[in-house]
C-alpha positions as CSV (number, residue, x, y, z in Angstrom):
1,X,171.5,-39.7,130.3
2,X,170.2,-39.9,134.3
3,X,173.1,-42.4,135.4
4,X,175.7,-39.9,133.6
5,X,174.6,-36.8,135.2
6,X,173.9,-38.7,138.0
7,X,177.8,-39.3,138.5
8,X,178.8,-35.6,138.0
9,X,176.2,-35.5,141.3
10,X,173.6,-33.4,139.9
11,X,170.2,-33.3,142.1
12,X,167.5,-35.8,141.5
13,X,164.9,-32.6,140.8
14,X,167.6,-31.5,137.8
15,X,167.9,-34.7,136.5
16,X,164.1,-35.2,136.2
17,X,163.7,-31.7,134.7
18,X,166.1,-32.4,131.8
19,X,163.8,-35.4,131.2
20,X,160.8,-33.4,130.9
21,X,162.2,-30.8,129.1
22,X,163.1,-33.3,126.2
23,X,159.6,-34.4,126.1
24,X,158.6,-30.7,126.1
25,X,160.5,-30.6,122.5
26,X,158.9,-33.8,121.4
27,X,155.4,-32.2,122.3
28,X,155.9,-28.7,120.4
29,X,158.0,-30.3,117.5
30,X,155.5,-32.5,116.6
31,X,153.2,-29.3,115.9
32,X,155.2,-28.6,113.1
33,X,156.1,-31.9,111.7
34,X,153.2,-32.6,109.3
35,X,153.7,-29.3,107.9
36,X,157.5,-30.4,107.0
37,X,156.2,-33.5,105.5
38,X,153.9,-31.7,103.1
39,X,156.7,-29.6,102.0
40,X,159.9,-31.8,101.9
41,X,160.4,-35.3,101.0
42,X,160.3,-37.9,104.2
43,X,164.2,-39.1,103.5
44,X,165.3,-36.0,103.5
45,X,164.1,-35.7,106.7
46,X,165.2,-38.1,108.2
47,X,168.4,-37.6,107.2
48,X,168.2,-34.2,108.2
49,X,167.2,-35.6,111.6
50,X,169.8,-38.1,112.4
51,X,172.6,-35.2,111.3
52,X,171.5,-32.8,113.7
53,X,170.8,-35.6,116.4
54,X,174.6,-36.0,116.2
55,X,175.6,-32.6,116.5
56,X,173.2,-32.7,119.6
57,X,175.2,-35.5,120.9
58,X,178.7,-33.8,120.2
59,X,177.4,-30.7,121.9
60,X,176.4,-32.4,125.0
61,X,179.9,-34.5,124.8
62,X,181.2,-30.9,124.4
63,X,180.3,-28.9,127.7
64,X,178.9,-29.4,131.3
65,X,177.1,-26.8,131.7
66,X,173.8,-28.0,133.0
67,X,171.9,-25.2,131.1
68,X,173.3,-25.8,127.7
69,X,171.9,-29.2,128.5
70,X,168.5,-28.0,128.9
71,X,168.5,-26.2,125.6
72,X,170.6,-29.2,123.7
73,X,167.8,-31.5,125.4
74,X,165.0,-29.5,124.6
75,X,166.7,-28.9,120.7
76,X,166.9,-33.2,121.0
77,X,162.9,-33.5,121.3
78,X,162.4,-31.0,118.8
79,X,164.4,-32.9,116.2
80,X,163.1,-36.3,117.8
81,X,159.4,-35.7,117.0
82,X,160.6,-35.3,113.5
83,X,162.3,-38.9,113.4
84,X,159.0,-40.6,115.0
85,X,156.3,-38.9,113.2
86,X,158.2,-39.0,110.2
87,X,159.6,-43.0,110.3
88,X,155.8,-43.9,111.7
89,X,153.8,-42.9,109.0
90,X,156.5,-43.9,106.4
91,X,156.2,-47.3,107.8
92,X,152.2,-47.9,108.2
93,X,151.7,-46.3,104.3
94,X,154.0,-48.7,102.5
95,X,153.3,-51.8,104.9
96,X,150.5,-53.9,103.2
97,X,147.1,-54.2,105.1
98,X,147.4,-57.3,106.0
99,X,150.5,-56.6,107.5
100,X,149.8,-53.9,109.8
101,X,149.8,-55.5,113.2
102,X,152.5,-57.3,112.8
103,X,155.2,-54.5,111.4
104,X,153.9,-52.2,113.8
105,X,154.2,-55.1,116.6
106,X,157.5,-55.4,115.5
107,X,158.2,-52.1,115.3
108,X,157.0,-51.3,118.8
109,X,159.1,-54.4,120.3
110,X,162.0,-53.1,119.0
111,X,161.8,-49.7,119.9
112,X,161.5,-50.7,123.5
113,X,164.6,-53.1,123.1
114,X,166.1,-49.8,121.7
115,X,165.4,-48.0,125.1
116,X,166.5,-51.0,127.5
117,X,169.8,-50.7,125.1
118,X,171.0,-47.5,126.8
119,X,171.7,-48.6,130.3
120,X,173.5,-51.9,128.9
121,X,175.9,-49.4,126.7
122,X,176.5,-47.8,130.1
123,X,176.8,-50.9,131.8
124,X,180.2,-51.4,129.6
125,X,181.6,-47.9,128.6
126,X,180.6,-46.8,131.9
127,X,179.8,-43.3,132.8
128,X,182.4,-40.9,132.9
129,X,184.5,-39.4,129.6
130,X,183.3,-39.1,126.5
131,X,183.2,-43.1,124.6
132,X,179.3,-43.3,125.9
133,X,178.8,-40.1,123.9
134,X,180.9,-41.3,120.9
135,X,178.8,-44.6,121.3
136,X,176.0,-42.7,121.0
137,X,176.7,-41.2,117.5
138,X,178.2,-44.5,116.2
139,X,175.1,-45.9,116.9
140,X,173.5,-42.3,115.2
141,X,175.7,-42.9,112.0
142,X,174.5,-46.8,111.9
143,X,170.8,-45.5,111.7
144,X,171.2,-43.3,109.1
145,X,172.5,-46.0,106.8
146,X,169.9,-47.5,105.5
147,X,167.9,-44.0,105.3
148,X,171.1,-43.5,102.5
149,X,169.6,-46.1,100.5
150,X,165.8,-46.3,101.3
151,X,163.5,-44.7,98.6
152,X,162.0,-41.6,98.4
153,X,158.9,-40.6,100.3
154,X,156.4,-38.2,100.3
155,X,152.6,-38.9,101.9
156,X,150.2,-40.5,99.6
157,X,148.4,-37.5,100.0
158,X,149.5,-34.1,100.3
159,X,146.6,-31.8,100.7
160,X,145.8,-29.8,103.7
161,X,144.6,-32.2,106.6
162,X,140.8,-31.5,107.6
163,X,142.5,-31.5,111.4
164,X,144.7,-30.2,113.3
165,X,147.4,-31.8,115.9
166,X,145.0,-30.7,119.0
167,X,141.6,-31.3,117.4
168,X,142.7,-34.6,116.2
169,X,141.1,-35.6,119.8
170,X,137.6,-34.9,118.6
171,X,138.2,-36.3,115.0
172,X,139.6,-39.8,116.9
173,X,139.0,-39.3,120.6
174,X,139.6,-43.2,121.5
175,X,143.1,-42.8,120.0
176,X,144.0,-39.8,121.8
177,X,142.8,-41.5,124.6
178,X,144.8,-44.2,124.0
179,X,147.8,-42.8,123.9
180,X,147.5,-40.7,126.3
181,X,146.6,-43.5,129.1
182,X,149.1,-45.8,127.7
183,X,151.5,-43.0,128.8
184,X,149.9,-41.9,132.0
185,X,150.0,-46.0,132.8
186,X,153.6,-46.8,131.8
187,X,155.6,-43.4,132.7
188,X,153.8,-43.6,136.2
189,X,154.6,-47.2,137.0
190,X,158.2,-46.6,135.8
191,X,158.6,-44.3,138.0
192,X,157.1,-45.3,140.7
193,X,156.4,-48.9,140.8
194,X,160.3,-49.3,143.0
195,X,159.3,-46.8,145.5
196,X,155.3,-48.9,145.9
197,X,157.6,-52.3,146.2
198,X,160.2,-50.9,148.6
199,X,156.9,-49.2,151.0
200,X,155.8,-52.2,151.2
201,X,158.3,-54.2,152.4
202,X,160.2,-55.9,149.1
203,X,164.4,-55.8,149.1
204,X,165.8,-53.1,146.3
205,X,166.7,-55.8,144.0
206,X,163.6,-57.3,144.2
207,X,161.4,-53.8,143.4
208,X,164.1,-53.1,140.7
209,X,163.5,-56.3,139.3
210,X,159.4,-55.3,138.8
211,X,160.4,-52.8,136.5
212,X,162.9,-55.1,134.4
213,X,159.9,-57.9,134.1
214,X,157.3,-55.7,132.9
215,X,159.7,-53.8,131.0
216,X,160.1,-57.2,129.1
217,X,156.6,-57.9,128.9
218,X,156.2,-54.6,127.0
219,X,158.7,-55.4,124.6
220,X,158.2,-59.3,123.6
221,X,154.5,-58.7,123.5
222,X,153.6,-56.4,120.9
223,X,154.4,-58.5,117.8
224,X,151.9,-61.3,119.2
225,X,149.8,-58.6,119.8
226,X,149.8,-57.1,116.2
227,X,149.6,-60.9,114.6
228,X,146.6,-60.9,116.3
229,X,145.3,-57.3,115.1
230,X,146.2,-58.7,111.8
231,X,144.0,-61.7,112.1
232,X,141.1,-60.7,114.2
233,X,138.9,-57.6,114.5
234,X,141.7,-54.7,116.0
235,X,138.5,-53.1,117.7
236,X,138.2,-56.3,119.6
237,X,141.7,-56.9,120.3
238,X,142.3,-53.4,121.3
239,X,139.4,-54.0,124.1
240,X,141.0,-56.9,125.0
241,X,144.2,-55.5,126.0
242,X,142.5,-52.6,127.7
243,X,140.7,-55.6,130.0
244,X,144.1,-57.1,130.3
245,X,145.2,-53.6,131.5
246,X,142.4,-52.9,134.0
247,X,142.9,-56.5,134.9
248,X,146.8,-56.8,135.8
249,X,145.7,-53.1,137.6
250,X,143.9,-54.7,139.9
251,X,145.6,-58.2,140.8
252,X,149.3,-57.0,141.1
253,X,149.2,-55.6,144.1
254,X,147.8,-58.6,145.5
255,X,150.8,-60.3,144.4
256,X,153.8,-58.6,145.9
257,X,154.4,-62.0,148.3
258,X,154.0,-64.4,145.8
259,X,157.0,-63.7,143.6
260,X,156.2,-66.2,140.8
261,X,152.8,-64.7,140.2
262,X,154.1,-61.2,140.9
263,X,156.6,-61.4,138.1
264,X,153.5,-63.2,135.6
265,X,151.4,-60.5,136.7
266,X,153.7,-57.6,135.7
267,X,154.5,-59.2,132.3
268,X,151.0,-59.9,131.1
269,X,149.7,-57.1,132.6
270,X,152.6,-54.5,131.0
271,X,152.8,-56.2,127.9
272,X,149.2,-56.7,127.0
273,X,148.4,-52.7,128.4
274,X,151.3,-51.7,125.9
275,X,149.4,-53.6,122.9
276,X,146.9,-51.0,123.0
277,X,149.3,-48.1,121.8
278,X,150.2,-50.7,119.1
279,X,146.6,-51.3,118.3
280,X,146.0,-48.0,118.1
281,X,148.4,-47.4,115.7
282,X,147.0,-50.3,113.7
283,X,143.8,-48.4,113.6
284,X,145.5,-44.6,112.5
285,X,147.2,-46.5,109.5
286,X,143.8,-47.5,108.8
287,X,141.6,-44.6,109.6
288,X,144.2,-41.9,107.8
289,X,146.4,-41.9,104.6
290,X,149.2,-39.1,103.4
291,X,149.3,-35.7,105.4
292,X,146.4,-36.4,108.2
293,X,148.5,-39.7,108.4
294,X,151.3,-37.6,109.1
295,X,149.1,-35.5,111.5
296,X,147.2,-37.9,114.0
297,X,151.2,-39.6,114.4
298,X,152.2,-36.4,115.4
299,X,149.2,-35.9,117.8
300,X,150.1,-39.6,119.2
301,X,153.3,-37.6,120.3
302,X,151.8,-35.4,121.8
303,X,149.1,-37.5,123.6
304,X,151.9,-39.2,125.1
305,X,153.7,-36.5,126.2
306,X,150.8,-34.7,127.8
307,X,150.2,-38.6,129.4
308,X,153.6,-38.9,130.5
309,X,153.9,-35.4,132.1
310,X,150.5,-36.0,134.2
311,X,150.5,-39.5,134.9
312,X,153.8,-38.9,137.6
313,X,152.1,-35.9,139.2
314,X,148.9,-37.7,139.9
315,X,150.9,-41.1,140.4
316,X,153.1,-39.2,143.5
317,X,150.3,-37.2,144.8
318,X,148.6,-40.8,145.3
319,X,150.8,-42.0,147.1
320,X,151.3,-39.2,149.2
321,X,147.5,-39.1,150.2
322,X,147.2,-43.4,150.7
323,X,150.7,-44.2,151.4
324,X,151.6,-46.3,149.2
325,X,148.4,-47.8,148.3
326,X,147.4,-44.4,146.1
327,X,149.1,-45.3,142.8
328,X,147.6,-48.4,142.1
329,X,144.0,-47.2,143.0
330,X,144.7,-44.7,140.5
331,X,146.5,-46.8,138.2
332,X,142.8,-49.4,138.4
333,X,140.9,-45.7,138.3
334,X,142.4,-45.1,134.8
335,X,142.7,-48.4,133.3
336,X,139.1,-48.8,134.2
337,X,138.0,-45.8,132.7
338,X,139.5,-46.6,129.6
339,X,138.2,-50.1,129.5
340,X,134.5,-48.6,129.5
341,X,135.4,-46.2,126.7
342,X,136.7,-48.4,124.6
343,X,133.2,-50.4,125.0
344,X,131.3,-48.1,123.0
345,X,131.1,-48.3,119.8
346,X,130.6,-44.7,118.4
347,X,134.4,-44.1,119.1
348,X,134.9,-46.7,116.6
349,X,133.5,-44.5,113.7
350,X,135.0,-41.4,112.6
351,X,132.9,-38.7,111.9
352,X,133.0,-36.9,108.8
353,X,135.8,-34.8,108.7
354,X,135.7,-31.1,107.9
355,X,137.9,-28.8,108.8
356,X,138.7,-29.1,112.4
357,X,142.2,-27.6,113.1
C-alpha cells in the first residue's frame, strides 16, 4: 500500500497516517468482535469478512481520493480484527494440547511470510494500474476457499465472558504485556532500525538489508519456538525468549561493523523476541476456552495496536534526544523491563475471575 501511494507522490506524513488509521480499525473492531462470535457462527464470519475485504479492495482500485482511502482503510481494520480474532481462537480451540506450540508456530511463520508477500507481488505487477489491486482480491477469493468447506464453529462456550477487552489486562497482565512490547519492539525497529544503520555510517542497502534479516528471523523461528512450548514448560520458554530479547537489545548495536555477527544478531535476536507473542498465545489457548477465548484474542489486537502506535513515538523521540543512539537504549529499556516481569511468578496464575469488564 506505501510503495503505491508512494508513486502517485503522496507525502511521507499521509502515507504513515493511512497506516495508523488501519490499525485504529483493527483496535476498535476488535471491541466488538467477541460479541459477534457469541451471536453468529465463526464461518459465517469469516466469510462475511473476506467478502467485504474485497469490496474494500475494489473501492480503493475504484477512486484516488486520498480521503476515501482513509475511511476504506479504516473500514479494512474494522473488518480485519474480525478475520484475526475470529481465525485465532478457531484455530487454538480445535488444535489438540499437545499441539499448541507448534500450530500456532506455524501459524505465526506464516503470517509473517504473508506480510513479506506484498512487496514481492509489487515487485512483479508493479505499482501503477489496477492488476496489484485485482491481485489483491484473487488472492482474497483464494482465502475464502477453504472457509467454503471448513466446518461450522461456534466457541466451546458461549456465556458472557467474566472480562472485558480492556480489563483483560488485570485478568492476564503478562499477556497484555506481551503483546504489547512485542509490538512496541517490532513496529519501532521496523521503522526505524534503516535510519539507526544509515546515522551511523552503514550504505542503504546494507541498513535495508537489517530489516530483511530480522524480518526472516521472525518468520522461520516461531515453529521451533512453538515445538518447544509443546515440549517444555511455555512459562520457561516464554522467559527464555524475553532474555533472548533483552539480549539481542543489547549486543546489536555493538555489531554494526561486523557484518556476519550483525546479521546473526538481528535474526536470533528478532526471531527469538517474536516467539514471545507466539508463546503467549500458547498460554491464552490454555488459560481461556469459548467467548473469553474469543475475548483475550481480541484484546491481543488491541495490545498490539496500542504497542505499535507508541513504540514509533517513543522510538523517534529517542533518537531525536541521543542521536542515534536513543532507540536502542530504549529498545534494551523495554526488553529489560519485560524480562523482569516475566520473572515473577504471580503473573503466571490467573486470579479468579469475576466480572471484570
Amino acid at each position: 500500500m506505501s510503495l503505491i501511494l508512494e508513486a502517485r507522490d503522496v507525502s511521507s506524513t499521509l502515507i504513515g497516517a493511512l497506516a495508523m488509521v488501519a490499525s485504529a480499525g483493527i483496535i476498535i473492531g476488535s471491541f466488538a468482535v467477541p460479541r459477534f462470535m457469541r451471536h453468529l457462527e465463526g464461518r459465517s464470519l469469516l466469510l462475511g469478512g473476506v467478502f467485504f475485504e474485497i469490496v474494500l479492495i475494489f473501492a480503493l482500485m475504484s477512486t484516488q481520493s486520498i480521503v476515501a482511502w482513509f475511511v476504506i482503510r479504516f473500514l479494512g481494520g474494522l473488518v480485519g480484527s474480525v478475520l484475526f480474532v475470529v481465525t485465532e481462537t478457531w484455530i487454538i480451540e480445535i488444535t489438540p494440547r499437545v499441539h499448541h506450540g507448534r500450530v500456532m508456530g506455524f501459524y505465526n511463520t506464516t503470517l509473517a511470510l504473508s506480510f513479506a508477500l506484498g512487496p514481492l507481488i509489487l515487485s512483479v505487477t508493479g505499482r501503477q494500474g489496477t492488476l496489484p489491486f485485482l491481485v489483491g482480491i484473487g488472492l482474497m477469493v483464494l482465502a475464502g476457499f477453504p472457509v467454503l468447506w471448513a466446518g461450522r464453529y461456534a466457541p466451546a462456550s458461549s456465556d458472557k465472558p467474566g472480562f472485558g477487552v480492556v480489563s483483560f489486562v488485570f485478568v492476564a497482565p503478562l499477556l497484555a504485556l506481551a503483546c504489547f512490547v512485542v509490538a512496541f519492539m517490532e513496529i519501532t525497529t521496523t521503522s526505524l532500525i534503516p535510519v539507526y544503520g544509515l546515522r551511523v555510517g552503514m550504505t542503504e542497502s546494507s541498513a535495508t538489508l537489517m530489516l530483511f534479516v530480522g524480518a526472516a528471523g521472525g518468520a522461520l523461528l516461531q515453529f521451533p519456538i512453538g515445538w518447544a512450548a509443546d515440549h517444555f514448560d511455555p512459562r520457561k520458554v516464554l522467559v527464555a525468549c524475553a532474555l533472548a530479547g533483552l539480549a539481542g537489545a543489547v549486543a546489536w548495536p555493538f555489531s554494526v561493523d561486523m557484518p556476519f555477527l550483525l546479521w546473526t544478531t538481528l535474526f536470533l535476536w528478532w526471531g527469538l523476541f517474536a516467539g514471545v507473542y507466539t508463546v503467549a498465545m500458547i498460554l491464552a489457548g490454555k488459560w481461556f476456552k469459548g467467548v473469553e477465548l474469543a475475548t483475550a484474542m481480541a484484546a491481543f489486537g488491541v495490545f498490539w495496536g496500542v504497542g505499535a502506535f507508541v513504540g514509533p513515538l517513543l522510538g523517534g523521540a529517542s533518537m531525536d534526544l541521543w542521536n542515534p543512539y536513543g532507540l536502542p537504549l530504549t529498545l534494551v529499556i523495554v526488553a529489560g523491563l519485560f524480562f523482569v516481569i516475566s520473572l515473577i511468578p504471580r503473573f503466571y496464575r490467573l486470579p479468579q475471575i469475576k466480572n471484570v469488564s
